[in-house]
C-alpha positions as CSV (number, residue, x, y, z in Angstrom):
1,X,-66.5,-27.8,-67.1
2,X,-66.4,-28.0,-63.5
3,X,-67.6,-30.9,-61.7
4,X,-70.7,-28.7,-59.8
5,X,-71.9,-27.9,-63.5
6,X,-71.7,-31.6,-64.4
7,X,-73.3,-32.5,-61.0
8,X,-75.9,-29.7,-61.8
9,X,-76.8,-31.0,-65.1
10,X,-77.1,-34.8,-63.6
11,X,-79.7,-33.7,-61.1
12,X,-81.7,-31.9,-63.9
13,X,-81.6,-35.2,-66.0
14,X,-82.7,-37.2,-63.0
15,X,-85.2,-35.0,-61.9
16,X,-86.6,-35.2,-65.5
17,X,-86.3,-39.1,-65.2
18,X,-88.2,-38.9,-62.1
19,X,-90.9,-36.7,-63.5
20,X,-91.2,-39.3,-66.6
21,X,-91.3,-42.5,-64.2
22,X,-93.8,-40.1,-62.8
23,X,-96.1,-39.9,-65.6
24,X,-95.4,-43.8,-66.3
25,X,-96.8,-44.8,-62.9
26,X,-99.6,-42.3,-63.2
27,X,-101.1,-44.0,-66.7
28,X,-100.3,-47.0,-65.7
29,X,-102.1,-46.9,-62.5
30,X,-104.7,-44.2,-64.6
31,X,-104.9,-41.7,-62.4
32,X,-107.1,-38.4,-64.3
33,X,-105.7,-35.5,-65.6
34,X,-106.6,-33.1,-63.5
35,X,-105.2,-35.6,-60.4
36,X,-101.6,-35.5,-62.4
37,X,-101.9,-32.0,-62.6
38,X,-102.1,-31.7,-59.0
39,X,-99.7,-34.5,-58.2
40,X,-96.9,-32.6,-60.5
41,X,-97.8,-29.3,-58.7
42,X,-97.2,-30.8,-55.3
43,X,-93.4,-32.5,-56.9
44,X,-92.7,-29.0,-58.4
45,X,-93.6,-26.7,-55.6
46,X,-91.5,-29.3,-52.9
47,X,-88.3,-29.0,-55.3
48,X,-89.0,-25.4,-55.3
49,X,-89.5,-25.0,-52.0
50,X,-86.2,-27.5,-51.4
51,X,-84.1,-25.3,-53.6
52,X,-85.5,-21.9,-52.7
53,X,-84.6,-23.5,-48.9
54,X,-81.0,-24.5,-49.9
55,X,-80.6,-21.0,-51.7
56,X,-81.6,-19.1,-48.8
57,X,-78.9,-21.0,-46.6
58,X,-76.4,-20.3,-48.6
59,X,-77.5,-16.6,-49.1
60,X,-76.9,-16.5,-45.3
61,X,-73.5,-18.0,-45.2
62,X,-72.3,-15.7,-48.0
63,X,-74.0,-12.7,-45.9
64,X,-72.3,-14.1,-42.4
65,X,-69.2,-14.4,-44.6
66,X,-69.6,-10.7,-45.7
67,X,-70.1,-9.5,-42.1
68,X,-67.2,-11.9,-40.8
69,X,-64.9,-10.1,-43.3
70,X,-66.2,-6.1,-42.2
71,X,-65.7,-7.3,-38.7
72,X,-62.6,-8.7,-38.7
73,X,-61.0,-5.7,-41.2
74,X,-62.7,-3.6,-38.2
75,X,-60.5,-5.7,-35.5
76,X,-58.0,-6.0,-37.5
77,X,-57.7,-2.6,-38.0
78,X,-57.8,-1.8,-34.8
79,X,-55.1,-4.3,-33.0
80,X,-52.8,-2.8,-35.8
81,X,-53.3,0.6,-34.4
82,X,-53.0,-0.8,-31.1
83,X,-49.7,-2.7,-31.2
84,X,-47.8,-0.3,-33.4
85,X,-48.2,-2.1,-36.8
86,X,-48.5,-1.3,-40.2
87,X,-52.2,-1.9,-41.9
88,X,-53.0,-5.5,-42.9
89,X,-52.7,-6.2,-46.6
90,X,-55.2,-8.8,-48.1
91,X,-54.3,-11.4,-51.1
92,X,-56.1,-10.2,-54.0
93,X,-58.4,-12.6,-56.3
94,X,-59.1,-14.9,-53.7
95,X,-62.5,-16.7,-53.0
96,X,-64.9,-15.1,-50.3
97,X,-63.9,-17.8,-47.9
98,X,-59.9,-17.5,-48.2
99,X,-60.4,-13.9,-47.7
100,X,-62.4,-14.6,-44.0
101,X,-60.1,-17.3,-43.2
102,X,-57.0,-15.4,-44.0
103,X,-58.4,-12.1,-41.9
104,X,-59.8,-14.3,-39.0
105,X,-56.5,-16.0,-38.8
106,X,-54.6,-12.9,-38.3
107,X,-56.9,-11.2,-36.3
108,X,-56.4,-14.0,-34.1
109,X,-52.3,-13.8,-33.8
110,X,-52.4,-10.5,-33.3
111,X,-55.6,-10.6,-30.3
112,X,-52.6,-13.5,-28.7
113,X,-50.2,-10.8,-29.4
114,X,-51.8,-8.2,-27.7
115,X,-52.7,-10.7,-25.0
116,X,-48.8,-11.7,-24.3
117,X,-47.8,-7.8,-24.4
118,X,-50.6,-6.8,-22.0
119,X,-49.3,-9.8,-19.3
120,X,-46.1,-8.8,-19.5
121,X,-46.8,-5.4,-19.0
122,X,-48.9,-5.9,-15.7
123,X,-45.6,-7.9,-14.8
124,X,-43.6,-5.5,-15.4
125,X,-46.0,-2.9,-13.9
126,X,-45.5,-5.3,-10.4
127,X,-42.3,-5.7,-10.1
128,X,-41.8,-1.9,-10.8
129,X,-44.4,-1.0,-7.9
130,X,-42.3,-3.1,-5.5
131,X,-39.0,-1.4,-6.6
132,X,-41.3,2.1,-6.1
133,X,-42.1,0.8,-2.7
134,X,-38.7,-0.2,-1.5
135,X,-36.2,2.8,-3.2
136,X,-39.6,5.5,-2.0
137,X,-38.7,6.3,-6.2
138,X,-41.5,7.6,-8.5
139,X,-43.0,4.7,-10.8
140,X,-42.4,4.2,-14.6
141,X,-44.1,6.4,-16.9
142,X,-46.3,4.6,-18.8
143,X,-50.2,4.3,-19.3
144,X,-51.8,0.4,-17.7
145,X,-54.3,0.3,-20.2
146,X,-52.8,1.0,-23.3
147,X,-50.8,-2.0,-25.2
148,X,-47.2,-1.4,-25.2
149,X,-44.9,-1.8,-28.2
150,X,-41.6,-3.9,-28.0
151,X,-39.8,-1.0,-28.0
152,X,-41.7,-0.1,-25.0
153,X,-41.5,-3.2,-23.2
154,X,-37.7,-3.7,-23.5
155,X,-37.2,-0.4,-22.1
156,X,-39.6,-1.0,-19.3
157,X,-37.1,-4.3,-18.7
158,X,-34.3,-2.1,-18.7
159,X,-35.8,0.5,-15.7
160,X,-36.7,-2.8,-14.5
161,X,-33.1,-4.0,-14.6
162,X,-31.5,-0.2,-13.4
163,X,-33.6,-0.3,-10.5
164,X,-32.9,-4.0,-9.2
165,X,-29.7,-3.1,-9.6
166,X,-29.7,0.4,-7.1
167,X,-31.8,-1.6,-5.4
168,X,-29.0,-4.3,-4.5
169,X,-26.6,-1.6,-4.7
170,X,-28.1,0.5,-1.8
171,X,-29.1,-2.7,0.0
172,X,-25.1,-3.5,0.1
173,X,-24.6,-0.5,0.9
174,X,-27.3,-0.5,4.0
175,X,-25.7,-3.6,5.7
176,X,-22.3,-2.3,5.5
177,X,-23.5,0.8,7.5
178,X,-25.7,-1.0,9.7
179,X,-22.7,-2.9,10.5
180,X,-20.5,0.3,11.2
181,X,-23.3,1.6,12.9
182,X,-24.0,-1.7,15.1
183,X,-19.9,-1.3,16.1
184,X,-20.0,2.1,16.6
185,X,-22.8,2.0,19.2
186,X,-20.9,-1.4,20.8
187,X,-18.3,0.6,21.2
188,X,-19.4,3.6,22.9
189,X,-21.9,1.4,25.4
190,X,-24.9,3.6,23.5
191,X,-28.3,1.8,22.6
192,X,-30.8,2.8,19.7
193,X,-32.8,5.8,21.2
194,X,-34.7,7.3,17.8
195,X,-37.3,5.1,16.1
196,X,-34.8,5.8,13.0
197,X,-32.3,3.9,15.0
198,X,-34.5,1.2,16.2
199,X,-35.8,0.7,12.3
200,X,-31.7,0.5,11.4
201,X,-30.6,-1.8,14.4
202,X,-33.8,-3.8,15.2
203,X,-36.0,-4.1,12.3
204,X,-35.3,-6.6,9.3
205,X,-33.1,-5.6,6.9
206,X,-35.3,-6.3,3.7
207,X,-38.0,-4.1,5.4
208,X,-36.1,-1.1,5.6
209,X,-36.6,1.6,3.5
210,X,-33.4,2.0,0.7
211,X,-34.8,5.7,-0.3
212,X,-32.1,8.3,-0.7
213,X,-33.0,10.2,2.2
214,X,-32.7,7.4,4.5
215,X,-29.4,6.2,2.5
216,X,-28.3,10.0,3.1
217,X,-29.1,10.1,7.0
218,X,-27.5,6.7,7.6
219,X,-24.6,8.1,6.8
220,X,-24.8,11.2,8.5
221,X,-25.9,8.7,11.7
222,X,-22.3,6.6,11.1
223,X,-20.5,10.0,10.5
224,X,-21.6,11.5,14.3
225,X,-21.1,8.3,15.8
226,X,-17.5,7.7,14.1
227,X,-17.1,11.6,15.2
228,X,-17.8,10.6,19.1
229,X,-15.8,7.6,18.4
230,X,-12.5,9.1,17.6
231,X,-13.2,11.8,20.2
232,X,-13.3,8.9,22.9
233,X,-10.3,7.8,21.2
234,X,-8.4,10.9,21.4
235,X,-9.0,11.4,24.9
236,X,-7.9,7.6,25.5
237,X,-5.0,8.3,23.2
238,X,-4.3,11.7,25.7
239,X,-5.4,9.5,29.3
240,X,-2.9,7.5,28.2
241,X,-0.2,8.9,27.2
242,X,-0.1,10.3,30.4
243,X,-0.9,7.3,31.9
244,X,2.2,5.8,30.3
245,X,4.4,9.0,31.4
246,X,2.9,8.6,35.0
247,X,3.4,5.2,34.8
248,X,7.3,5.6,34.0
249,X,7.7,8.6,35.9
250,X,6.2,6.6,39.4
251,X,8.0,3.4,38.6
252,X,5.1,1.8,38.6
253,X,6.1,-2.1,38.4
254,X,4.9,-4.2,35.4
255,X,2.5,-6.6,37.2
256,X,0.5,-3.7,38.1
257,X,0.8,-2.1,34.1
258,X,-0.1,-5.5,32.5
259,X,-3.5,-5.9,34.5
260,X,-4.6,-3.0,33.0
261,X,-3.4,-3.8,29.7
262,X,-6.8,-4.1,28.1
263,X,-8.0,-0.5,28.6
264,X,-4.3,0.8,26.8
265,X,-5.7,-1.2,23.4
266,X,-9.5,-0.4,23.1
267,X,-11.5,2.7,23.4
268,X,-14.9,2.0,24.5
269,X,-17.1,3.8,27.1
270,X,-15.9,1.5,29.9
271,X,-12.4,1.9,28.7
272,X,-12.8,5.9,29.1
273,X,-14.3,5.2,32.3
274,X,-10.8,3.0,33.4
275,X,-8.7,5.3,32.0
276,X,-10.1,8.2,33.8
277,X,-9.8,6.6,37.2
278,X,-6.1,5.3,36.6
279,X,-5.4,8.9,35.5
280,X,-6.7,10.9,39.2
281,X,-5.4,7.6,41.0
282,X,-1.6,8.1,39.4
283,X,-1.8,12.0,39.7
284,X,-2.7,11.7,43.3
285,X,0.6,9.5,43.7
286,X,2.5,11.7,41.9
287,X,1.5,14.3,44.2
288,X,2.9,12.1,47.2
289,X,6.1,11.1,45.2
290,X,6.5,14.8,43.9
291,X,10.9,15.0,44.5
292,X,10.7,11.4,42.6
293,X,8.3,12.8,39.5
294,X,10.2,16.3,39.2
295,X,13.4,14.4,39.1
296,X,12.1,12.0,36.0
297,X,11.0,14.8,34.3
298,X,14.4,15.8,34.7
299,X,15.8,13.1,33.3
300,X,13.5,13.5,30.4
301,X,14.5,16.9,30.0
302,X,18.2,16.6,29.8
303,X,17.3,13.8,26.8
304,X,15.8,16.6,25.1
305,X,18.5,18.7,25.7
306,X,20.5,16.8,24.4
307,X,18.9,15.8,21.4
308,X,18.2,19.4,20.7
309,X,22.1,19.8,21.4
310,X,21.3,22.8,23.9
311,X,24.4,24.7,25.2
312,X,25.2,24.7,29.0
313,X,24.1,28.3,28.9
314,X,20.6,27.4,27.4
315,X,20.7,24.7,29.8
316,X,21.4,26.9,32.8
317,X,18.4,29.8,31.5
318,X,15.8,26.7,32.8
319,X,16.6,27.5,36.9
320,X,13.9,25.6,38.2
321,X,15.9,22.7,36.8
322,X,18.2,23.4,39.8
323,X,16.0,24.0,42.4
324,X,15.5,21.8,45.4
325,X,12.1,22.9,46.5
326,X,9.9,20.1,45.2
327,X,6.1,21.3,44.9
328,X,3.5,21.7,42.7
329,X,4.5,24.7,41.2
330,X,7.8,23.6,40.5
331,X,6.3,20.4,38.7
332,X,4.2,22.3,36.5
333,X,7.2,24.5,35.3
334,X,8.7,21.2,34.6
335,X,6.1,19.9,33.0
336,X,5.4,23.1,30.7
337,X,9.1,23.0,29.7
338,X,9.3,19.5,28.9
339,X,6.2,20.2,26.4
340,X,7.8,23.0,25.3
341,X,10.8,20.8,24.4
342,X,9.2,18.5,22.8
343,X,7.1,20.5,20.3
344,X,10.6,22.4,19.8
345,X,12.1,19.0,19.1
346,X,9.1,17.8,16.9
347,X,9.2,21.4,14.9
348,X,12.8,20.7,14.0
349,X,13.0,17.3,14.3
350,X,14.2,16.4,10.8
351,X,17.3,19.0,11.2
352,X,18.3,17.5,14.5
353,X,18.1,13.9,13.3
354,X,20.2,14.9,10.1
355,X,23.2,16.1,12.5
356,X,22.7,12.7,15.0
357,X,22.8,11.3,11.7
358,X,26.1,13.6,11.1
359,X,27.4,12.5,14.3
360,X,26.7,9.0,13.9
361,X,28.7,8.7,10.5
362,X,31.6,11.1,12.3
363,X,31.7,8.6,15.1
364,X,32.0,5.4,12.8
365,X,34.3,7.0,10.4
366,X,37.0,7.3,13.2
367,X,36.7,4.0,14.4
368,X,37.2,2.8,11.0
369,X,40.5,5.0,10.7
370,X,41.8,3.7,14.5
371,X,40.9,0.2,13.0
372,X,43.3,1.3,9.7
373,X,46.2,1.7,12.0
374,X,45.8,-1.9,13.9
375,X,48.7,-3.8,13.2
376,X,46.4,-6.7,13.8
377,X,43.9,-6.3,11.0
378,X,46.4,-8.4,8.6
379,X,46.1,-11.3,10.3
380,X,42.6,-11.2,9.4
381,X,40.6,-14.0,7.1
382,X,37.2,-13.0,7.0
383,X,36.8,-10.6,4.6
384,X,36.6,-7.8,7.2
385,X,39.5,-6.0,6.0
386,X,37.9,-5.0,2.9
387,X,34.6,-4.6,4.0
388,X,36.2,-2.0,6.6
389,X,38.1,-0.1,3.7
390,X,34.9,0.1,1.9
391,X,32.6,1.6,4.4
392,X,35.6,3.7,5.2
393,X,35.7,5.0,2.0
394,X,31.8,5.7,1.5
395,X,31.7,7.6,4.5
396,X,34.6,9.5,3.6
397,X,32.2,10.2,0.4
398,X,29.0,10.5,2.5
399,X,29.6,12.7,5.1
400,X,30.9,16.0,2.8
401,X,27.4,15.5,1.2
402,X,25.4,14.9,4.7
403,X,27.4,18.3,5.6
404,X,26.0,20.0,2.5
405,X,22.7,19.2,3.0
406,X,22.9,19.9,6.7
407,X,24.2,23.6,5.5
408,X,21.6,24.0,3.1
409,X,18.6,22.7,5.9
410,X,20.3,25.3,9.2
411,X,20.3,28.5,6.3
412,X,16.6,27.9,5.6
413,X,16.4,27.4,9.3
414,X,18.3,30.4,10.3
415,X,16.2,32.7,8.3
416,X,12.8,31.1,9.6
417,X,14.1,31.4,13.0
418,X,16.0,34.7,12.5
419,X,18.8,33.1,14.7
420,X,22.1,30.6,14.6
421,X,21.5,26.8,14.8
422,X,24.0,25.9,17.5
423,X,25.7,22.4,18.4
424,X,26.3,22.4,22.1
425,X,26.7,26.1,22.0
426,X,28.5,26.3,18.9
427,X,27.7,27.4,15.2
428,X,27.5,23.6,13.8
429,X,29.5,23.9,10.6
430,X,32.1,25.6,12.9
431,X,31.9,22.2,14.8
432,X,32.4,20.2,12.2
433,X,35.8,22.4,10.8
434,X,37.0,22.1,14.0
435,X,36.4,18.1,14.3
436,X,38.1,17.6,10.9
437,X,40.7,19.9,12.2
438,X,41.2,17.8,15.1
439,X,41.2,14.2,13.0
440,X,43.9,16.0,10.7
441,X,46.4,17.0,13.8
442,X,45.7,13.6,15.6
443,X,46.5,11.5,12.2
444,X,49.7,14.0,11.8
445,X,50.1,13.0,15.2
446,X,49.9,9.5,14.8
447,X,52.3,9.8,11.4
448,X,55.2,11.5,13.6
449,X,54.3,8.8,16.0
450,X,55.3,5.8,14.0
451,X,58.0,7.4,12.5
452,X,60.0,7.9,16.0
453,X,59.1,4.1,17.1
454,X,60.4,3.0,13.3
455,X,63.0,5.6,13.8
456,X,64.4,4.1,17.7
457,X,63.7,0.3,15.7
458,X,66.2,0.5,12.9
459,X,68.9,2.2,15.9
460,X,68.2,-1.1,17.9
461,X,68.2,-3.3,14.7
462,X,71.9,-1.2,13.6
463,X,73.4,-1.6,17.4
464,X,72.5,-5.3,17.7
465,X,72.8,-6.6,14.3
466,X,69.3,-7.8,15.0
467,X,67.5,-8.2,11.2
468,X,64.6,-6.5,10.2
469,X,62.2,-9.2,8.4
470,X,58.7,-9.8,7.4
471,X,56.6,-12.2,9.1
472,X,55.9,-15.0,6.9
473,X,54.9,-18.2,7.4
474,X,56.0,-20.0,4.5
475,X,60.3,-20.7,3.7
476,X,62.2,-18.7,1.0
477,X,62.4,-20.0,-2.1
478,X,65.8,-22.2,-2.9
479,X,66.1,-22.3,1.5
480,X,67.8,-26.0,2.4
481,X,67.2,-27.7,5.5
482,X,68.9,-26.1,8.1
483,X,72.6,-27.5,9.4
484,X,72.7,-28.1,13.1
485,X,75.9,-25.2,12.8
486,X,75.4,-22.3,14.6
487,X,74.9,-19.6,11.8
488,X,76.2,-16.0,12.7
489,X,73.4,-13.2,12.7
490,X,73.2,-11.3,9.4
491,X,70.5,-8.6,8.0
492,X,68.8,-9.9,5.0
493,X,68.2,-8.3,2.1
494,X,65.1,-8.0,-0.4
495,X,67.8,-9.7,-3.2
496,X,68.2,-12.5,-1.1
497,X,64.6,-13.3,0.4
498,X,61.2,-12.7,-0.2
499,X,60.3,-9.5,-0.7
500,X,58.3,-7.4,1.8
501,X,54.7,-7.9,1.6
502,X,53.0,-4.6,-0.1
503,X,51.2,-3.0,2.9
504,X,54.0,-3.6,5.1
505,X,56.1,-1.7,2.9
506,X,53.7,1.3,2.2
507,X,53.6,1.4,6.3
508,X,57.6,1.4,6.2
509,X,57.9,4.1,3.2
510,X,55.2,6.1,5.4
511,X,56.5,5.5,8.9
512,X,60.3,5.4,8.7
513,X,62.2,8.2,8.5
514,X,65.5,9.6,9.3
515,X,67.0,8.9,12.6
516,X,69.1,11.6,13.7
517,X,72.1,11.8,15.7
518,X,72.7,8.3,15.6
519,X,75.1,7.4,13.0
520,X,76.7,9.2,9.6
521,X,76.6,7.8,6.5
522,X,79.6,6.7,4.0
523,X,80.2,6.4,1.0
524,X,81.4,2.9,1.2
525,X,77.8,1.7,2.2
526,X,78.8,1.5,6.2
527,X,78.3,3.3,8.8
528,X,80.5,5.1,11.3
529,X,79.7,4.7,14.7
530,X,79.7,8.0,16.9
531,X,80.0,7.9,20.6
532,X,76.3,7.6,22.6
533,X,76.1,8.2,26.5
534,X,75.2,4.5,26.8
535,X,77.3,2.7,25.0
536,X,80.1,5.8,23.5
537,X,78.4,5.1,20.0
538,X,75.2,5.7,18.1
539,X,73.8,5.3,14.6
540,X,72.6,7.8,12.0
541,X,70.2,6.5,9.1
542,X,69.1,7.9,6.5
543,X,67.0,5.4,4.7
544,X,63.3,7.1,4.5
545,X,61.9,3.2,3.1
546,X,62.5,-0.1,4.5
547,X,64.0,-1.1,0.5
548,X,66.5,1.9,1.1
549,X,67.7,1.0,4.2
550,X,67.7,-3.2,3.0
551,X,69.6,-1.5,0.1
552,X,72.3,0.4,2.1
553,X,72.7,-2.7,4.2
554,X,73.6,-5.3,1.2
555,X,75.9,-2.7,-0.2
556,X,77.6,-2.7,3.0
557,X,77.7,-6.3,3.5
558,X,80.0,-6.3,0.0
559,X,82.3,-3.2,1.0
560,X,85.3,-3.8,3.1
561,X,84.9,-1.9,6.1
562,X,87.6,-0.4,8.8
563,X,87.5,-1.1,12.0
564,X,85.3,1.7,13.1
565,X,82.6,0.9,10.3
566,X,79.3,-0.8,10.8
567,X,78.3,-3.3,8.4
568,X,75.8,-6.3,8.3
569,X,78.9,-8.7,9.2
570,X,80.6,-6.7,11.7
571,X,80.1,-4.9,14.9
572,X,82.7,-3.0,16.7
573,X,82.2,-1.4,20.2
């Protein structure tokens, strides 16, 4: 039994009690019937009137309970459908006022719910509005009063986000140009005019519009200034050019060049302004110093001519070159053909550097061979020696395939041009035949050469007794001191001494030859002398090495001779 019931049946009891306490006092005191009758009535009807007052109390709470639960399935209901959620599902078998706490309760998370979305939302809805205002862009899609879903919300963040990001994107974007912009107009002395220009140069930058139109015309406004910008350029790049060529030309001094050395580095207005008066104030000297001008040009030209290796007869087809009558019109011819040389030079400019390039090698290839026949270069102790054979030997390499390529670069030439490439007047590879040519008869030259001074030595060295040795500046092995005798002259020979170093002996096998009319050879290893106009004798060798003729010698030296024989001992005359 519950305690209620139990309570319930303890009031009945007491009220009974009461009722019989009632009736005790009532006899006791002896109060009449018909006054006890009333007396109960008035107890029963104020318990009944107490009860039926308690009942109707709670009637109306279980009624406000009711209405409390309709209302809040109603809101409940509702804020469901409003934030995107699924229907509310009550507890079943619970007490009326579970049930209204349980609905109440969530009606009231999800009113907070709906509250929280709404705020962000009208957040969001700001900060898009300034975005709007500042990109001129169209504003999010979405309805102000209705309650957004999560969904909803993080994809308004992420517009949100896109857009701060153009936003700083374009803004970046907006200072660099405004900075170009800024420069650009510094530089050509121009000030804003348009209120477009004013709103980029004057106004803030956070109040400026970043909309893609104006994004679009700031950098058409930076593309016609940069265009007017490099056309000031050019035409300081062409004032001074000629400025320079003037300048060179006149002889002007450099004191005078280096105060106007700021107007030959920038390009501003004023610096066009300089650099056209410097311009008419150098062509109205070089009017006055016209024989002076004409003749640099001159000099200029016959650079070019020789760069582009023009033939005296190409050289001579310019007449005005040679003319003495200096005036304007003789200038200007100058000047046309100097121009005319130089884009002819430029045009071609990689084939004539190719054969300086040719030229260049030639050149330091035949220094190299003069250097190979130095006696000297053995006494050197730097390394030199090597290095020298080296490059000698790469350009021996080098040069056939710089020809090649040369031959390769004039045929595409030729048929461009539909003429010949000449060197000075001549077909180029025809040159260079005829310089190797040249290089062969002055080294056979050079051969024959040696081989008559070795040739008229070895006479000498055979007349005098005089020995033929190689320089060396340490002693023989097995030498002794010397004796203060006086030792008799003898030739040595490679079995006796040192031997010959190796490049002196590839010199001697290449150099010496046979000396003719000078002696005759024996069998007996001598020689026989023969009468000479000087001295009624001369001497013939045939040793074609220096070890032949050391040979012949030491064989001598152990052959008795005759009186009229010529060893390394004796000498008859």
């Amino acid at each position: 039994m519950r305690k209620s019931e139990v309570l319930a049946a303890e009031s009945v009891a007491c009220l009974n009690k009461a009722l019989c306490h009632l009736k005790d006092i009532w006899e006791e005191i002896g109060i009449p019937e018909d006054q006890r009758l009333q007396r109960t009535n008035v107890v029963k009807n104020h318990i009944k009137g107490l009860l039926d007052m308690m009942i109707t109390e709670e009637e109306s709470l279980r009624t406000r309970l009711l209405s409390s639960i309709e209302a809040c399935h109603k809101q409940l209901d509702t804020l469901c459908l409003e934030l995107q959620l699924p229907p509310f599902e009550e507890e079943r078998g619970v007490t009326m006022l579970l049930q209204e706490k349980e609905i109440r309760t969530q009606v009231e998370v999800l009113v907070k719910e709906r509250t929280q979305r709404m705020q962000q939302l009208k957040a969001l809805t700001e900060r898009d509005q300034d975005l709007c205002d500042t990109l001129c862009s169209d504003p999010y899609a979405f309805d102000p009063n209705a309650v957004p879903s999560l969904e909803q919300l993080d994809g308004f963040r992420q517009h949100i986000a896109s857009q701060t990001a153009e936003k700083e994107r374009r803004h970046a974007e907006f200072v660099v140009i405004k900075r170009q912009i800024i420069l650009c107009m510094d530089d050509l002395d121009q000030l804003p005019e348009t209120s477009f220009e004013k709103d980029i140069v004057c106004e803030d930058q956070e109040a400026f519009c970043l909309s893609k139109d104006n994004i679009a015309s700031l950098k058409l406004l930076l593309g016609q200034l940069e265009d007017r910008k490099a056309e000031n350029q050019a035409v300081c790049e062409a004032h001074r050019e000629k400025i320079q060529e003037l300048w060179e030309r006149l002889q002007v001094p450099q004191e005078e060049r280096a105060l106007f050395s700021e107007h030959m580095v920038t390009s501003k207005k004023k610096n066009l302004d300089a650099l056209e008066a410097e311009g008419r104030r150098l062509m109205e000297l070089k009017l006055l110093n016209m024989r002076n001008v004409t003749e640099a040009i001159r000099s200029e030209i016959a650079v070019l001519w020789e760069k582009c290796f023009f033939s005296s007869d190409q050289q001579q087809a310019f007449v005005p070159y040679f003319s003495d009558d200096f005036t304007e019109e003789l200038l200007g011819l100058h000047d046309a053909e100097i121009l005319r040389l130089k884009q002819h030079y430029e045009e071609h400019k990689e084939l004539f550097e190719g054969v300086h390039r040719w030229e260049e090698s030639w050149r330091l290839f035949l220094e190299l061979e003069k250097k190979a026949t130095d006696p000297s270069r053995f006494t050197n102790r730097g390394g030199n020696l090597l290095k020298e054979e080296k490059q000698k030997a790469e350009l021996h390499k080098s040069l056939p395939k710089l020809e090649k390529k040369l031959k390769a670069q004039i045929d595409v030439w030729e048929q461009e041009q539909a003429r010949e490439f000449l060197v000075n007047g001549q077909k180029f590879l025809q040159f260079v035949e005829e310089q190797w040519e040249l290089h062969r008869i002055e080294k056979a030259n050079e051969k024959l050469e040696r081989q008559l001074k070795k040739s008229k030595q070895i006479e000498v060295d055979m007349l005098y007794g005089t020995a033929v040795t190689t320089p060396t500046k340490r002693r023989f092995l097995g030498s002794t001191t010397p004796s203060k005798a006086r030792k008799v002259p003898s030739v040595r020979t490679p079995g006796r001494g040192k031997p010959p170093l190796a490049g002196l002996q590839e010199r001697n096998k290449e150099n010496m030859g046979q000396v003719t009319g000078l002696g005759v050879p024996l069998q007996s290893g001598g020689f026989k002398t023969l009468a000479s106009p000087q001295r009624n004798f001369s001497i013939n060798s045939v040793a074609s090495t220096y070890s032949e003729f050391a040979r012949d010698l030491s064989k001598a030296t152990n052959t008795k001779s005759k009186p009229d024989i010529l060893n390394s001992t004796i000498t008859h005359l």
